[in-house]
N, CA, C and O atoms as CSV, one atom per row, in Angstrom:
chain,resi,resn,atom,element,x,y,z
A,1,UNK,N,N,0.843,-1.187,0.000
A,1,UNK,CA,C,0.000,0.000,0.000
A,1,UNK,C,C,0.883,1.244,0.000
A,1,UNK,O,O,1.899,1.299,0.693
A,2,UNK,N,N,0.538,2.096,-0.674
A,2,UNK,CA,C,1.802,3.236,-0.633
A,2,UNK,C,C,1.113,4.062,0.447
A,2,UNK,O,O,-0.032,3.958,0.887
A,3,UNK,N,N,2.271,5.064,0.825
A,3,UNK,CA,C,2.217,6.132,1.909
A,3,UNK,C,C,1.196,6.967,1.484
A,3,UNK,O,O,1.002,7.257,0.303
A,4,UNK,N,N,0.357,7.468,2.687
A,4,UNK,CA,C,-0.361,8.323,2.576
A,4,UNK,C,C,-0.026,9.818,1.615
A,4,UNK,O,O,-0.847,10.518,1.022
A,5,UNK,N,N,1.335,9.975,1.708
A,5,UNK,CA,C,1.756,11.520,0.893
A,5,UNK,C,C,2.073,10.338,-1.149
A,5,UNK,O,O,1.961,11.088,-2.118
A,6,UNK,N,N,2.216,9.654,-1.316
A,6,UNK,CA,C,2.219,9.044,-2.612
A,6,UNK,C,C,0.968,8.602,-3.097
A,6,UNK,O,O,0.982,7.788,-4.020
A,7,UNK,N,N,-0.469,9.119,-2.491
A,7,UNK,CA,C,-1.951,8.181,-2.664
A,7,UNK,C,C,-1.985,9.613,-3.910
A,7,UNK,O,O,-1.464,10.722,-4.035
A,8,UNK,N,N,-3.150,8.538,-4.801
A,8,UNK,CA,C,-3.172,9.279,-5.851
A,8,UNK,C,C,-4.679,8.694,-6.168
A,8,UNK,O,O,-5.033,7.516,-6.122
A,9,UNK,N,N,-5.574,10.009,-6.551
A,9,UNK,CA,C,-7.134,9.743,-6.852
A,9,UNK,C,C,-7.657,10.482,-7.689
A,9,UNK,O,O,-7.400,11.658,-7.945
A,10,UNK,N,N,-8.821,9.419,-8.379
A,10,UNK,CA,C,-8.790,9.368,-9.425
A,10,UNK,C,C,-10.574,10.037,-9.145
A,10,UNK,O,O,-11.341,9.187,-8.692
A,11,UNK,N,N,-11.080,11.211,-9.353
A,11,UNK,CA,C,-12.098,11.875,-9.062
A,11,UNK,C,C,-12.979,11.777,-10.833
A,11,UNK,O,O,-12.299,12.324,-11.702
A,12,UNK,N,N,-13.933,11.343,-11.196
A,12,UNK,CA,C,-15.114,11.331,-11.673
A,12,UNK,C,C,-16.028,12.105,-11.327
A,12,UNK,O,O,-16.648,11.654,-10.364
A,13,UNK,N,N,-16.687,13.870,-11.981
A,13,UNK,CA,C,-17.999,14.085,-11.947
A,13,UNK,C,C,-18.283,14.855,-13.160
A,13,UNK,O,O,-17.522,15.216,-14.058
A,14,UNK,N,N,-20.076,15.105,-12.924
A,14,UNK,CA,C,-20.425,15.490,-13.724
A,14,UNK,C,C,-20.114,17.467,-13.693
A,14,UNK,O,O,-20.011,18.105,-12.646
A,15,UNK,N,N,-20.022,18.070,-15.093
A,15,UNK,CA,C,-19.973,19.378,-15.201
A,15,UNK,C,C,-20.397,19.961,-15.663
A,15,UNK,O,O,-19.596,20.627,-16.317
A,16,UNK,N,N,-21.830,20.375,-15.881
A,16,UNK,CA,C,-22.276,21.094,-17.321
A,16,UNK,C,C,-22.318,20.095,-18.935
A,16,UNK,O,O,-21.919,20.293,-20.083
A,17,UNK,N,N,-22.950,19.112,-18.299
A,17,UNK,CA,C,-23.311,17.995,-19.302
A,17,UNK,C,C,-22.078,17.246,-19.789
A,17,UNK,O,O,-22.242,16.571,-20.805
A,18,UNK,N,N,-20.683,17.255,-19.145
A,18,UNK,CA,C,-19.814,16.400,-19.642
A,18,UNK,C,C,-19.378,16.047,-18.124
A,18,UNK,O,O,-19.495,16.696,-17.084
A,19,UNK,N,N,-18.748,14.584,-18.434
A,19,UNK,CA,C,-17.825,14.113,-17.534
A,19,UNK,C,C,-16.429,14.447,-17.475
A,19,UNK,O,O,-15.735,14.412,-18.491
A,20,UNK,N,N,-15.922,14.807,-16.224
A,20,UNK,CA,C,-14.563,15.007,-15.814
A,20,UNK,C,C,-14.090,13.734,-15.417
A,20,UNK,O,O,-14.791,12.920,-14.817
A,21,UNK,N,N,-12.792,13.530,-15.776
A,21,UNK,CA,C,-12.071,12.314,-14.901
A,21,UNK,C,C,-11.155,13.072,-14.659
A,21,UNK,O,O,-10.592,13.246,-15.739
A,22,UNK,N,N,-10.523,13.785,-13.695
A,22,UNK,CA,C,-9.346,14.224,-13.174
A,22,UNK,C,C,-8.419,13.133,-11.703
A,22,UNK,O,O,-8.819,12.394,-10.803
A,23,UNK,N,N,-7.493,13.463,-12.035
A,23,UNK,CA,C,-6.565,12.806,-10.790
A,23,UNK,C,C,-5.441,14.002,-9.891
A,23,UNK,O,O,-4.602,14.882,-10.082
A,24,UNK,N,N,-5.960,13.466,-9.133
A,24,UNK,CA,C,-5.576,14.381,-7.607
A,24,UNK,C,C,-4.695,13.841,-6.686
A,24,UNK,O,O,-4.616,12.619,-6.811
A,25,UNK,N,N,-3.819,14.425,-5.572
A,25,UNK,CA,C,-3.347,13.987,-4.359
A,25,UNK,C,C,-4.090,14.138,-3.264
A,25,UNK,O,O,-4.045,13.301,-2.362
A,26,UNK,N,N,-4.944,15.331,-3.198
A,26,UNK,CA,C,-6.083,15.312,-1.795
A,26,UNK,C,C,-7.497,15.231,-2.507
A,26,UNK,O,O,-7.813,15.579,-3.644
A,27,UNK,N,N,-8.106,14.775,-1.685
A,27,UNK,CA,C,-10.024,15.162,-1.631
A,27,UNK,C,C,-10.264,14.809,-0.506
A,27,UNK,O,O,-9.920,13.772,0.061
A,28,UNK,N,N,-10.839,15.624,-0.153
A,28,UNK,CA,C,-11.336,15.397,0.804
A,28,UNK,C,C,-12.762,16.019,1.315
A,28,UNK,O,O,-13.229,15.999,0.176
A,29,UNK,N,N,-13.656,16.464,1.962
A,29,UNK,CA,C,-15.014,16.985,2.366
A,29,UNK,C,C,-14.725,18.471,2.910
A,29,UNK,O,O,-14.122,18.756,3.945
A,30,UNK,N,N,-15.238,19.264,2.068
A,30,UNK,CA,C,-15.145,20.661,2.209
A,30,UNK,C,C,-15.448,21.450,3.768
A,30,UNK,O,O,-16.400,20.906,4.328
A,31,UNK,N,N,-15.075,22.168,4.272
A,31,UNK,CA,C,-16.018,22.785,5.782
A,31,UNK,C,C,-17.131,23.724,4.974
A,31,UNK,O,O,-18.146,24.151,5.525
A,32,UNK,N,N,-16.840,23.942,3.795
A,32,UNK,CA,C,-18.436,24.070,3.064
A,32,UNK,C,C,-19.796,23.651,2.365
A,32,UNK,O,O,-20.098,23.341,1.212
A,33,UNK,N,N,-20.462,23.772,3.518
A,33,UNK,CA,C,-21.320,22.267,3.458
A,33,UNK,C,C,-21.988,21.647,2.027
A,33,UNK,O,O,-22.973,22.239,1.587
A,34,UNK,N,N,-21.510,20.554,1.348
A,34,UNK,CA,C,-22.322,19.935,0.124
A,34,UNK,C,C,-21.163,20.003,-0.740
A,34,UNK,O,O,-21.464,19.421,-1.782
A,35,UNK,N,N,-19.840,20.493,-0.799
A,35,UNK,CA,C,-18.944,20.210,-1.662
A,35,UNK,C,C,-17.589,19.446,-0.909
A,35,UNK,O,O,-17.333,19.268,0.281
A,36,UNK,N,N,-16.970,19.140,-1.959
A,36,UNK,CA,C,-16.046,18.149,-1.746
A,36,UNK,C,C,-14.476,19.216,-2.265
A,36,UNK,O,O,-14.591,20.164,-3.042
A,37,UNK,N,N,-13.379,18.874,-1.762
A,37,UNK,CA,C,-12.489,19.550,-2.514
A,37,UNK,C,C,-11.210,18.490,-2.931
A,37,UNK,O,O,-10.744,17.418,-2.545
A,38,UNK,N,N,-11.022,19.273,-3.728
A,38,UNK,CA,C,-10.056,18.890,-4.530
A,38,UNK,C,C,-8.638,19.324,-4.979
A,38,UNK,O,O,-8.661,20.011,-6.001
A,39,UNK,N,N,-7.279,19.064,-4.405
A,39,UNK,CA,C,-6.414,19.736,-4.626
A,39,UNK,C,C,-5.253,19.220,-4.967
A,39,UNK,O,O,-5.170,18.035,-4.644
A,40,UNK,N,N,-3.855,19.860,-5.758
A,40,UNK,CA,C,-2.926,19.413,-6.489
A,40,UNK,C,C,-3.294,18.451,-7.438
A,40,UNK,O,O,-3.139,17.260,-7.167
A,41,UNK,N,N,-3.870,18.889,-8.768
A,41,UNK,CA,C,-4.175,18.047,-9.590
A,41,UNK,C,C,-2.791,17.541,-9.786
A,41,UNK,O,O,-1.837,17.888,-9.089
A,42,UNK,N,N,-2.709,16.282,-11.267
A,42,UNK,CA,C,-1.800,15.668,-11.304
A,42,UNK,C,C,-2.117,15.671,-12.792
A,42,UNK,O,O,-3.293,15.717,-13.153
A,43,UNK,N,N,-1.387,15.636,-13.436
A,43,UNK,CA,C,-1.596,15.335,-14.928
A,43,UNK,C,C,-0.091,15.000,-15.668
A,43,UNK,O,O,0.981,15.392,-15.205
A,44,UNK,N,N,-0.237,14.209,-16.889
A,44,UNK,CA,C,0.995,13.584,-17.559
A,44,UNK,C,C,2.034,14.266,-17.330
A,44,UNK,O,O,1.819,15.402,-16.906
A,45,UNK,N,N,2.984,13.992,-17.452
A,45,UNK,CA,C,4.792,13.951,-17.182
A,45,UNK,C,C,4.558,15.192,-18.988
A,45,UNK,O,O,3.881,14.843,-19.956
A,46,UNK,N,N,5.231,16.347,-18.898
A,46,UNK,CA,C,5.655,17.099,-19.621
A,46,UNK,C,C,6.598,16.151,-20.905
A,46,UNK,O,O,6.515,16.305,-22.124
A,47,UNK,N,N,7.445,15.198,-20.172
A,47,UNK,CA,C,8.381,14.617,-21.533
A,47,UNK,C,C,7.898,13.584,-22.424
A,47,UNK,O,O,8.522,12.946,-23.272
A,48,UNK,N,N,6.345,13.511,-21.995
A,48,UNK,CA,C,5.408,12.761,-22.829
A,48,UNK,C,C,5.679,13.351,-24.539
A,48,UNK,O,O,5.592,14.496,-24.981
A,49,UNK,N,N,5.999,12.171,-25.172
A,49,UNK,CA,C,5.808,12.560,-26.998
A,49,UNK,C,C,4.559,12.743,-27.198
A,49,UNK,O,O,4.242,13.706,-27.897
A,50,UNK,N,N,3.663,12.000,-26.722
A,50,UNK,CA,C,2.269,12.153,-27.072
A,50,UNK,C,C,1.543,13.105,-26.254
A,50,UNK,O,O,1.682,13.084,-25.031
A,51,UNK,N,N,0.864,13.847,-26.765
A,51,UNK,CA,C,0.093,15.043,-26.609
A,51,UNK,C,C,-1.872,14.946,-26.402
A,51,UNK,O,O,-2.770,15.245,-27.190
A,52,UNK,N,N,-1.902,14.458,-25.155
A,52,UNK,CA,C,-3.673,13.572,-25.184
A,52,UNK,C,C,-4.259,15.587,-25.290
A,52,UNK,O,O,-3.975,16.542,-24.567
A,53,UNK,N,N,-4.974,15.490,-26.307
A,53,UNK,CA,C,-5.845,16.860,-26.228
A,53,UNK,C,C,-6.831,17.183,-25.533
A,53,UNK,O,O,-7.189,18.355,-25.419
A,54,UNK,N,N,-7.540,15.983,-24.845
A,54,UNK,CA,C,-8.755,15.958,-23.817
A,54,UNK,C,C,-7.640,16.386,-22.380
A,54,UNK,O,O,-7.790,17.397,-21.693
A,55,UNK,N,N,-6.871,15.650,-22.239
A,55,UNK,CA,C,-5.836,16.308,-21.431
A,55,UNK,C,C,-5.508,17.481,-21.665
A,55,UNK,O,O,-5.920,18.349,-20.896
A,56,UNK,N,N,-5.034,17.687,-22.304
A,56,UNK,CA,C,-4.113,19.034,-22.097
A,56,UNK,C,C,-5.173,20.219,-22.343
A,56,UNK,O,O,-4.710,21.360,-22.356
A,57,UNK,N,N,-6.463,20.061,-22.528
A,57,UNK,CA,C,-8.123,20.942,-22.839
A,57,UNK,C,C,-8.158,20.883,-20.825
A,57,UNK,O,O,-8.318,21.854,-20.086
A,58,UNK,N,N,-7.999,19.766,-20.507
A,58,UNK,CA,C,-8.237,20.013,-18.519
A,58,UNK,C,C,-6.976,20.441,-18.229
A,58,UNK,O,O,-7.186,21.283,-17.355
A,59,UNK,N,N,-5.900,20.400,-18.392
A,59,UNK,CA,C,-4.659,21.035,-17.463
A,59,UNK,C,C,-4.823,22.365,-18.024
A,59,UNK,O,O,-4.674,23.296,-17.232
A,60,UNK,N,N,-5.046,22.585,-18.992
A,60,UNK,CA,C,-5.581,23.874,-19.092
A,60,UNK,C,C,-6.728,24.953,-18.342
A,60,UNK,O,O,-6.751,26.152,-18.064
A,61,UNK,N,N,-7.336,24.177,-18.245
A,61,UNK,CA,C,-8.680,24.471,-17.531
A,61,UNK,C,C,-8.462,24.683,-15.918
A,61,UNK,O,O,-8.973,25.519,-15.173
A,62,UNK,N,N,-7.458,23.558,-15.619
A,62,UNK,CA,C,-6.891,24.224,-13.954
A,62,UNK,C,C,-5.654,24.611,-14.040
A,62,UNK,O,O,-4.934,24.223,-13.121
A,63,UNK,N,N,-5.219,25.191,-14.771
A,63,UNK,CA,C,-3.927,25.884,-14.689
A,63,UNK,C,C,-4.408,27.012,-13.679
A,63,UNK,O,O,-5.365,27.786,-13.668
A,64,UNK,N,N,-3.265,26.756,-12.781
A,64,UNK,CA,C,-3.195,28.221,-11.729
A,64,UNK,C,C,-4.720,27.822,-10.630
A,64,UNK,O,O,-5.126,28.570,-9.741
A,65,UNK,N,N,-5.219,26.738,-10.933
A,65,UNK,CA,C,-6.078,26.118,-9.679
A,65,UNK,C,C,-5.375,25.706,-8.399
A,65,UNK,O,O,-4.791,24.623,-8.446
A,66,UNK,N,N,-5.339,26.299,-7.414
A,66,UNK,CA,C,-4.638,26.154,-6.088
A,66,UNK,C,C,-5.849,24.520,-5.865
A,66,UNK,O,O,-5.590,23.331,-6.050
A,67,UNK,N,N,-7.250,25.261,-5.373
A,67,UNK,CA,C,-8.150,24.002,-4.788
A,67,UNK,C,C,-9.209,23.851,-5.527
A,67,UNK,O,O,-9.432,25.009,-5.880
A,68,UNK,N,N,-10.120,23.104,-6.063
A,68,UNK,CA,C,-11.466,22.858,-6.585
A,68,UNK,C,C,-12.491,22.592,-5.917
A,68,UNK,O,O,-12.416,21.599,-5.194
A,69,UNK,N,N,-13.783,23.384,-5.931
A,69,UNK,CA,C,-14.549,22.917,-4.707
A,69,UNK,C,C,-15.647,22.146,-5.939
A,69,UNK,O,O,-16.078,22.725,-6.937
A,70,UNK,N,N,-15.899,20.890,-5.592
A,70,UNK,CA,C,-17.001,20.007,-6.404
A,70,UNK,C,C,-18.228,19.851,-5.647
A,70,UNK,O,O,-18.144,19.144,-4.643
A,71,UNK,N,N,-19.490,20.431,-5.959
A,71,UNK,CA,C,-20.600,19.992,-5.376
A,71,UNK,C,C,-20.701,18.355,-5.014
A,71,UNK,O,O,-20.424,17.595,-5.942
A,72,UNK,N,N,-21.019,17.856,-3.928
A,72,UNK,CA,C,-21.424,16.222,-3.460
A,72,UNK,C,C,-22.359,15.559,-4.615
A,72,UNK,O,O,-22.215,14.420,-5.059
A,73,UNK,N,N,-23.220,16.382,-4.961
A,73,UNK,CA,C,-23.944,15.937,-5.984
A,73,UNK,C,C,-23.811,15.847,-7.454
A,73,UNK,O,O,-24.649,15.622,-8.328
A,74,UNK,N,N,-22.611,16.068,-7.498
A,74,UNK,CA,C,-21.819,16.279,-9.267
A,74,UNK,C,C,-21.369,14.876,-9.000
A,74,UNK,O,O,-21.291,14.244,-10.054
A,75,UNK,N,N,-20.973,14.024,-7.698
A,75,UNK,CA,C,-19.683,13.177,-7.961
A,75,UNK,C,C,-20.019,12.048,-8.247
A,75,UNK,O,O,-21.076,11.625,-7.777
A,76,UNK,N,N,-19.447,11.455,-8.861
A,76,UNK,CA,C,-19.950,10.054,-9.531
A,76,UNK,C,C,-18.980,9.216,-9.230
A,76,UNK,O,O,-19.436,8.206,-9.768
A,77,UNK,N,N,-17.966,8.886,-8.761
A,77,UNK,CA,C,-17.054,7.740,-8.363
A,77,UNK,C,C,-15.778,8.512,-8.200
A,77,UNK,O,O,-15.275,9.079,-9.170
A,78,UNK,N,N,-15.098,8.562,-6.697
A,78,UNK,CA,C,-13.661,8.365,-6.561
A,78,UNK,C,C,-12.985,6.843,-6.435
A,78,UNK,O,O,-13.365,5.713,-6.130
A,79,UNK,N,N,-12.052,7.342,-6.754
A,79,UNK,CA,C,-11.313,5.849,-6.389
A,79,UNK,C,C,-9.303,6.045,-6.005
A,79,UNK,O,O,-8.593,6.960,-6.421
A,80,UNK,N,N,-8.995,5.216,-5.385
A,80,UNK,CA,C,-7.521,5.606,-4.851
A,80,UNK,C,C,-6.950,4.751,-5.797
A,80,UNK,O,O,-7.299,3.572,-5.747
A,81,UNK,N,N,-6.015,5.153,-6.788
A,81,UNK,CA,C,-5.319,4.497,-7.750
A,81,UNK,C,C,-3.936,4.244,-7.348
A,81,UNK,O,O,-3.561,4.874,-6.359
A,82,UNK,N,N,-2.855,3.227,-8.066
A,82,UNK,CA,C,-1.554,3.290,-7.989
A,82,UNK,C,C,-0.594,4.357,-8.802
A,82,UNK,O,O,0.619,4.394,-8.599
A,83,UNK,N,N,-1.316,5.289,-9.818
A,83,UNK,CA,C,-0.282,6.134,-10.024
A,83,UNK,C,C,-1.737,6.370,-11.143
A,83,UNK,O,O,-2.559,5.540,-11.529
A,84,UNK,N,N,-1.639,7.584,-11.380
A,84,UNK,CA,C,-2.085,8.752,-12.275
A,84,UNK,C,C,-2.249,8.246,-13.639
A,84,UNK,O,O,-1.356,7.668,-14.259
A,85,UNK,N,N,-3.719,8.545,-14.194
A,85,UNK,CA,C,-3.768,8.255,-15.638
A,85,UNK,C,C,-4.218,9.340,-16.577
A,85,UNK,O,O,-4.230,10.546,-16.329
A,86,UNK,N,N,-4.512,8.865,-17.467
A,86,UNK,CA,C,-4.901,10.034,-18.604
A,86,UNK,C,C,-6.219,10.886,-18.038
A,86,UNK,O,O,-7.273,10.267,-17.892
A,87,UNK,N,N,-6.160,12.299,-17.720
A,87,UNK,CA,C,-7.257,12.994,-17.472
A,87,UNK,C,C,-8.135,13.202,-18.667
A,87,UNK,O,O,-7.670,13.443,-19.781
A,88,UNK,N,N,-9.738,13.077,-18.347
A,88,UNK,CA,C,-10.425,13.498,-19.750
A,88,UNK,C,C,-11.756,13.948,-19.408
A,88,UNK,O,O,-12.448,13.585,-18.456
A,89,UNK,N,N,-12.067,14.938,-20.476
A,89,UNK,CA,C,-13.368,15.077,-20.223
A,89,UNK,C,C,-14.413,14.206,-21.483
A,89,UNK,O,O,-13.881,13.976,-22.569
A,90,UNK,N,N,-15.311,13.936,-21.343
A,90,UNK,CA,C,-16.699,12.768,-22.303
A,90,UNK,C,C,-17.954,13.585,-21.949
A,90,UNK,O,O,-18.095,14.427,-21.062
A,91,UNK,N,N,-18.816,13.137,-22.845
A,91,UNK,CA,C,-20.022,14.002,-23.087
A,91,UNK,C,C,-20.685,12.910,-22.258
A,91,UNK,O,O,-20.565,11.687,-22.329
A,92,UNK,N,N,-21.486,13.749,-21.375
A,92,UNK,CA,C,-22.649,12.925,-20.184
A,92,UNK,C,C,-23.174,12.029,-20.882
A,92,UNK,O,O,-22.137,12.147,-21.536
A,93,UNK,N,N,-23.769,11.214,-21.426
A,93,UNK,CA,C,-24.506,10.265,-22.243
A,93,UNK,C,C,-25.315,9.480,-21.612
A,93,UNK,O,O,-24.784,9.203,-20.536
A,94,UNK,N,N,-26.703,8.783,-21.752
A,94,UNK,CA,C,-27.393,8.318,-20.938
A,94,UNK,C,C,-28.008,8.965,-19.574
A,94,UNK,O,O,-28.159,10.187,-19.577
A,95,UNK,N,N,-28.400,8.178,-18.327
A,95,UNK,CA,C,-28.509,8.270,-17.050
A,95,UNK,C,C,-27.533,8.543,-16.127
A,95,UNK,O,O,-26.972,7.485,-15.841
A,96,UNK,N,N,-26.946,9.718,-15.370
A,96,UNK,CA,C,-26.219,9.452,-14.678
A,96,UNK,C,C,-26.664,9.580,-12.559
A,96,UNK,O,O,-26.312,10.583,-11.939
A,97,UNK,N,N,-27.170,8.799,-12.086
A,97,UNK,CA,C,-27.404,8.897,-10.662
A,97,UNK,C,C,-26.608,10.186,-10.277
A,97,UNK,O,O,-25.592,10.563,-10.861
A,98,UNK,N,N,-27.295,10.913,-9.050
A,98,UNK,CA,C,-26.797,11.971,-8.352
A,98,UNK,C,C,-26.213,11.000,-7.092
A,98,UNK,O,O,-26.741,9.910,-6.876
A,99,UNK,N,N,-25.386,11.357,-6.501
A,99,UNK,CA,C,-24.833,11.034,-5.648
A,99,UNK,C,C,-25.687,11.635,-3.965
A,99,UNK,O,O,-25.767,12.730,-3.407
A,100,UNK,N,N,-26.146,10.363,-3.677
A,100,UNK,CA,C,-26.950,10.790,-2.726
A,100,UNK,C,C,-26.917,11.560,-1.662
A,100,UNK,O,O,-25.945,11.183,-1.007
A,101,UNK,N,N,-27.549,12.611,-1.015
A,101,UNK,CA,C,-27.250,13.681,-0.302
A,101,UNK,C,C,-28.006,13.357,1.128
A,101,UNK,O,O,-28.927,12.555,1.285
A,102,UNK,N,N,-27.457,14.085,2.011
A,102,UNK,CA,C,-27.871,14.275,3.415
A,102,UNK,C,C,-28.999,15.668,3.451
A,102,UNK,O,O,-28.683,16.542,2.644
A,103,UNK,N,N,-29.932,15.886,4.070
A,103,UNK,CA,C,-31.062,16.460,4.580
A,103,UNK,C,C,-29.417,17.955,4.808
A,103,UNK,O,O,-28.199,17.798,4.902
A,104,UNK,N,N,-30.352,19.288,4.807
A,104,UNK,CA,C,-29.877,20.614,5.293
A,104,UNK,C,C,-29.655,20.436,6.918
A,104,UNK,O,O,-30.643,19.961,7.479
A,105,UNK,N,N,-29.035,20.601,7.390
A,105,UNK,CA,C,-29.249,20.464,9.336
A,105,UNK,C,C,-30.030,21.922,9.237
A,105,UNK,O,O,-29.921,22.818,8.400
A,106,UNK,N,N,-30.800,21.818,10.333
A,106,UNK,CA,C,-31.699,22.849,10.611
A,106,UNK,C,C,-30.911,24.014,11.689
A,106,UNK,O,O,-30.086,23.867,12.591
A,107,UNK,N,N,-31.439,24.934,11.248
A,107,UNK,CA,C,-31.105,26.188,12.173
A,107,UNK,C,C,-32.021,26.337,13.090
A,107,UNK,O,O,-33.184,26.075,12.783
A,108,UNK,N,N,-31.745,26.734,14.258
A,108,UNK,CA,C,-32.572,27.017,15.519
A,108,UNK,C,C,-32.714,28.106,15.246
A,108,UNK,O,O,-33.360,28.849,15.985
């Protein structure tokens, strides 16, 4: 199992009718209630010959992103991977489930 500072995750959600697959070193649950965050993306090694354009369309897109805050209800599957893969975005297609939510806590 690798060290907690080498964990690497692999975040799935929805955005404005397309899917994100980005990969991260933290996520974790926002102190703002209903989003999730997301920080130090990770994307291909620069001395890559090959040039993925769905990639390099998202490292673009968080260039100069310190943290990402993702609504709970955008997310469609994390998962803790062994090392970083191709980031991409895909057009929503079909059904996609909301990720089930907790009730507002009430204010007194």
């Amino acid at each position: 199992m690798a060290k907690k500072d080498d964990r690497i995750y692999r975040v799935i959600f929805v955005n404005q009718d397309q899917v994100f697959e980005v990969y991260a070193k933290h996520v974790y649950q926002s102190e703002m209630w209903g989003f999730l965050e997301i920080e130090e993306f990770v994307f291909g090694s620069q001395s890559d010959l090959v040039i993925d354009p769905g990639e390099e369309k998202l490292k673009n897109q968080f260039s100069g992103v310190k943290r990402s805050y993702v609504p709970n209800h955008a997310i469609i599957r994390i998962d803790e991977v062994e090392h970083e893969g191709v980031a991409k975005v895909t057009e929503a297609k079909g059904s996609i489930t909301a990720f089930p939510m907790t009730p507002v806590p009430k204010r007194d």
